[in-house]
C-alpha positions as CSV (number, residue, x, y, z in Angstrom):
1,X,0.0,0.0,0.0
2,X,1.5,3.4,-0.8
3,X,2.3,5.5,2.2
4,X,0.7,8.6,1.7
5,X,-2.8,7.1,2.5
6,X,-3.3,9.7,5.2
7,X,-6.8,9.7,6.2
8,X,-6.4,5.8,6.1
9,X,-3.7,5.8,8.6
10,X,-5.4,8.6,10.9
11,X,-8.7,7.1,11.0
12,X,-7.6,3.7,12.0
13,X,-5.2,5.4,14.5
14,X,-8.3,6.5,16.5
15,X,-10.4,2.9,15.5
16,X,-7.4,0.9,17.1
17,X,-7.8,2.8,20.2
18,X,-11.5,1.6,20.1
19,X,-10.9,-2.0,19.0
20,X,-8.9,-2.1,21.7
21,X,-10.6,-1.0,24.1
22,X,-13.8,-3.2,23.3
23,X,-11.7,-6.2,23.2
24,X,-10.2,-5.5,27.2
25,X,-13.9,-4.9,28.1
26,X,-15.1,-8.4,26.2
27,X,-12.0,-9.9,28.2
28,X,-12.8,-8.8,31.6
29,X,-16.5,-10.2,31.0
30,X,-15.7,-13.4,29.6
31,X,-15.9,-14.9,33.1
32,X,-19.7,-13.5,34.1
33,X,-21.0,-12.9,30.7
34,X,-20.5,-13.9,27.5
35,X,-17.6,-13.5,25.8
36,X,-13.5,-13.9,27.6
37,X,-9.9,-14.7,26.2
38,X,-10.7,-16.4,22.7
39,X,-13.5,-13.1,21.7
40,X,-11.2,-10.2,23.3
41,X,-8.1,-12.1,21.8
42,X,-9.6,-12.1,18.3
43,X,-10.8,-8.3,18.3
44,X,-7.3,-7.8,19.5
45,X,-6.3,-9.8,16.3
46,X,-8.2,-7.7,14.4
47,X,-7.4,-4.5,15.9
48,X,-3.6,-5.6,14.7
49,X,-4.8,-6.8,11.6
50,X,-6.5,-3.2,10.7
51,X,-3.2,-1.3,11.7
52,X,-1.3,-4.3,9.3
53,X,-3.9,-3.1,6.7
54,X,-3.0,0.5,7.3
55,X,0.3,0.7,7.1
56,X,3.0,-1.9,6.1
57,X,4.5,-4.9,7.8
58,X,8.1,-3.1,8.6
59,X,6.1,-0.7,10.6
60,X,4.0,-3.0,12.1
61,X,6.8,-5.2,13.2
62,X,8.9,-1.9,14.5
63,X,6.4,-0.7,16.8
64,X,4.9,-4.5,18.2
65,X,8.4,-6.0,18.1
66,X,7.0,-9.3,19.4
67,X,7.6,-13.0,17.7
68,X,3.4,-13.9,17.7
69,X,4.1,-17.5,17.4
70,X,6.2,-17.4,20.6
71,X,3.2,-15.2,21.9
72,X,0.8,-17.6,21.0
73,X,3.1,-20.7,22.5
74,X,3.6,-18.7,25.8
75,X,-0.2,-18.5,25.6
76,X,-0.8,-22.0,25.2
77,X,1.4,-22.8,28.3
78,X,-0.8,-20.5,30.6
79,X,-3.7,-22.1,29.6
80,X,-2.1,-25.5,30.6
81,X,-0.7,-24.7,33.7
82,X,-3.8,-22.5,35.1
83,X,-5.9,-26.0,34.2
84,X,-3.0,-28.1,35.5
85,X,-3.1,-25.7,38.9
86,X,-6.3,-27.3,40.0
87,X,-4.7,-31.0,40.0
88,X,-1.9,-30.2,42.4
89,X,-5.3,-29.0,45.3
90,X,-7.1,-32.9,44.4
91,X,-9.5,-31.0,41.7
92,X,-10.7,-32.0,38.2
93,X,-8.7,-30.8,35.3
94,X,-9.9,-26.6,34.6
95,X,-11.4,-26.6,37.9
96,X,-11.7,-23.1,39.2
97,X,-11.4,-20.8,42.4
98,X,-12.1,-17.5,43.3
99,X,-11.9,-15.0,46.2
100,X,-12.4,-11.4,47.5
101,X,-9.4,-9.1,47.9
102,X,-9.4,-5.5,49.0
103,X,-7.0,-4.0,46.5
104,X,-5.6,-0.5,47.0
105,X,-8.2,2.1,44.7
106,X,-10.2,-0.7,43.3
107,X,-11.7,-1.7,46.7
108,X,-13.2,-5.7,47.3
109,X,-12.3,-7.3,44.2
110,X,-13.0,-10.5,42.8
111,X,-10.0,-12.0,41.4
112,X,-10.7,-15.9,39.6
113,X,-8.1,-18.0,38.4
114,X,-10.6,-17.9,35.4
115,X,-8.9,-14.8,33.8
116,X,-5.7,-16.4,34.0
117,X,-7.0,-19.3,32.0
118,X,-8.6,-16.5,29.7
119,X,-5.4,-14.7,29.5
120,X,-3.6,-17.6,27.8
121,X,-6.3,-18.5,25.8
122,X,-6.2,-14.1,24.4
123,X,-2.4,-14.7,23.7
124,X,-2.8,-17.9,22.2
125,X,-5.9,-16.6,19.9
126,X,-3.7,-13.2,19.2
127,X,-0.6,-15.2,18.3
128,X,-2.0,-17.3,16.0
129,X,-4.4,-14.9,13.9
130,X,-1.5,-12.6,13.3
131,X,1.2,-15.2,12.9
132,X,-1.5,-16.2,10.2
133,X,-2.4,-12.9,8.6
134,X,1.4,-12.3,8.6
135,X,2.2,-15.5,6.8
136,X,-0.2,-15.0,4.3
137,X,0.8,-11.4,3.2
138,X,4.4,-11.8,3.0
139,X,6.2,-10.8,-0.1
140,X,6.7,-14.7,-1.3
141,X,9.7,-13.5,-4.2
C-alpha cells in the first residue's frame, strides 16, 4: 500500500484505540458474561490486523516488536498450567477458584483464576491470527 494514504492511517489510528478498548472490556466479562480470552483475543487480532492493513508490515513489526508464534506458545502454556493448577489442590482438570481481595483504589475485588486461564487463551488466539495474517501477506519472491 502506498504511504501517503493519510486519512487511512489517521482514522484507524483512533479505530485501534477503540478495538482495543472493546476487546479488554469483552475480556474482563468473559468470566460472568459472554464472551472472555478467545472473543477479546480475536478483536485484539483484528485491531492488529487493521493497523497491518493501514500501514505496512516493517512498521507493524517496529512498533509490536513481538515474535506472535512465541506469543501464542507462551499463551498455550498458561492455559495449561492454570488447568494443571487445580490437580496439584485434588481438583478436576480446569477446575476453578475464586476470592475477594481489598485492592488498594479498586476496593473488594474479585479476582478468579478464570482470567488467568482466559489470558492464555487471548495470547494464544492473538498469536495465531496474526502469525497467520502475517504469513499470508508476505512478499513470497
Amino acid at each position: 500500500m502506498k504511504p501517503n494514504d493519510i486519512i487511512l492511517q489517521t482514522v484507524t489510528k483512533l479505530a485501534v484505540v477503540i478495538i482495543f478498548t472493546f476487546s479488554i472490556y469483552l475480556f474482563y466479562g468473559g468470566h460472568h458474561n459472554p464472551g472472555g480470552g478467545f472473543i477479546g483475543g480475536l478483536t485484539a487480532a483484528s485491531g492488529i490486523t487493521l493497523l497491518l492493513l493501514s500501514f505496512d508490515i516493517e512498521t507493524l513489526r517496529e512498533n509490536i516488536p513481538y515474535d506472535f508464534t512465541k506469543v501464542a506458545a507462551f499463551g498455550v502454556l498458561i492455559a495449561i498450567l492454570t488447568g494443571a493448577g487445580s490437580l496439584f489442590f485434588d481438583a478436576p482438570f480446569l477446575s476453578q477458584t475464586f476470592g475477594y481481595f481489598d485492592l488498594p483504589f479498586f476496593g473488594s475485588t474479585e479476582l478468579a483464576t478464570a482470567l488467568l486461564f482466559d489470558t492464555g487463551v487471548a495470547l494464544a488466539v492473538i498469536g495465531t491470527a496474526v502469525t497467520i495474517i502475517l504469513t499470508i501477506s508476505e512478499d513470497r519472491s
